[in-house]
C-alpha positions in Angstrom: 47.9 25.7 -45.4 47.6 29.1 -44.4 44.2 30.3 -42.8 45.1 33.2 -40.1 44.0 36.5 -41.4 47.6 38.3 -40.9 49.3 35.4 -43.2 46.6 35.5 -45.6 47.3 39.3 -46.2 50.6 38.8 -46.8 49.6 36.3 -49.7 47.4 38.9 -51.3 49.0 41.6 -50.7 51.9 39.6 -52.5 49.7 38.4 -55.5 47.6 41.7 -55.5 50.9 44.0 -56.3 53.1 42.3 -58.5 54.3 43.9 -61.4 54.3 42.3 -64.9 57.6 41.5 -66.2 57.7 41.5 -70.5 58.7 38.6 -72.4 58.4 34.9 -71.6 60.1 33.3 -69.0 62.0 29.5 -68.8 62.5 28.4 -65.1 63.2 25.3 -63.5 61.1 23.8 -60.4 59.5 26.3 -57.6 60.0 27.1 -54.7 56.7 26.5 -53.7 53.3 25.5 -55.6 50.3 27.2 -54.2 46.9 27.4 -54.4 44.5 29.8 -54.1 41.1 30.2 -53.2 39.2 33.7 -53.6 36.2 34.4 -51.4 34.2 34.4 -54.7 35.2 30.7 -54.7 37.8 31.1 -57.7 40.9 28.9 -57.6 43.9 30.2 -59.1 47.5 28.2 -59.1 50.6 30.1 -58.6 54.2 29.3 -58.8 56.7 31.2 -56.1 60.2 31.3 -56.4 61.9 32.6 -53.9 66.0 33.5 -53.0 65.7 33.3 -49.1 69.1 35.1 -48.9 68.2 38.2 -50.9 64.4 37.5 -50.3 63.6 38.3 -53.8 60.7 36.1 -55.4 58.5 36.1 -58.1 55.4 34.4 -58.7 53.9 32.7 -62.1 50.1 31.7 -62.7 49.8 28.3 -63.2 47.1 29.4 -66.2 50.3 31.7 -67.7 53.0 29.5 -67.4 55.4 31.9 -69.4 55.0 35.1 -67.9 56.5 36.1 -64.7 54.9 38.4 -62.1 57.9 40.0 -59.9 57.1 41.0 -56.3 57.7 44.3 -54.8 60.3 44.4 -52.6 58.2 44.5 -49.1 56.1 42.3 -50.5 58.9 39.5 -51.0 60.6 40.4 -47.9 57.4 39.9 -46.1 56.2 36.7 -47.9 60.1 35.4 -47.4 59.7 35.8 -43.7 57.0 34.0 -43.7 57.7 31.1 -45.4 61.1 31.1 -43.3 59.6 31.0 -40.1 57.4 28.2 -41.0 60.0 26.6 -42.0 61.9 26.6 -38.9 58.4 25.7 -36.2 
C-alpha cells in the first residue's frame, strides 16, 4: 500500500498519461495487481506489467481486460524505480 504523496504521484501520473495502444491484447499474469482509489471515492483495478531491465510497463484496466494502456517512458522509468526500491527495503 502506497499512501505518501510523492509515490502516489508517481501512480497517477503513470495512469493519468498513458497512451492507448489499438487492438486487443493477450498476456499472461502481471506484474502487479493494483487498486485504486480516487478522492471521489471511485475504485478502479489495474493491471501493470513491467520489464525491470528495460523499465518499460504497461498497464490494463481490470474493467478493459483487452486493451492495453502503454506508459510513457518517464512515467515507467519512474514507476519501475519505485517498485524496485520497495522491493529491495
Amino acid at each position: 500500500t502506497y499512501t505518501d504523496r510523492e509515490s502516489l504521484q508517481i501512480f497517477e501520473d503513470a495512469i493519468r498519461t498513458v497512451k492507448k495502444v489499438r487492438g486487443s491484447v493477450d498476456v499472461g499474469e502481471p506484474t502487479y495487481r493494483m487498486t485504486v482509489t480516487y478522492a471521489n471515492s471511485k475504485v478502479a483495478g489495474f493491471s501493470l506489467y513491467m520489464d525491470f531491465k528495460t523499465k518499460d510497463g504497461f498497464l490494463i484496466k481490470a474493467s478493459n481486460s483487452e486493451k492495453m494502456l502503454d506508459l510513457r517512458n518517464k512515467n515507467s522509468v519512474e514507476l519501475a524505480d519505485l517498485l524496485s526500491k520497495e522491493k529491495e527495503d
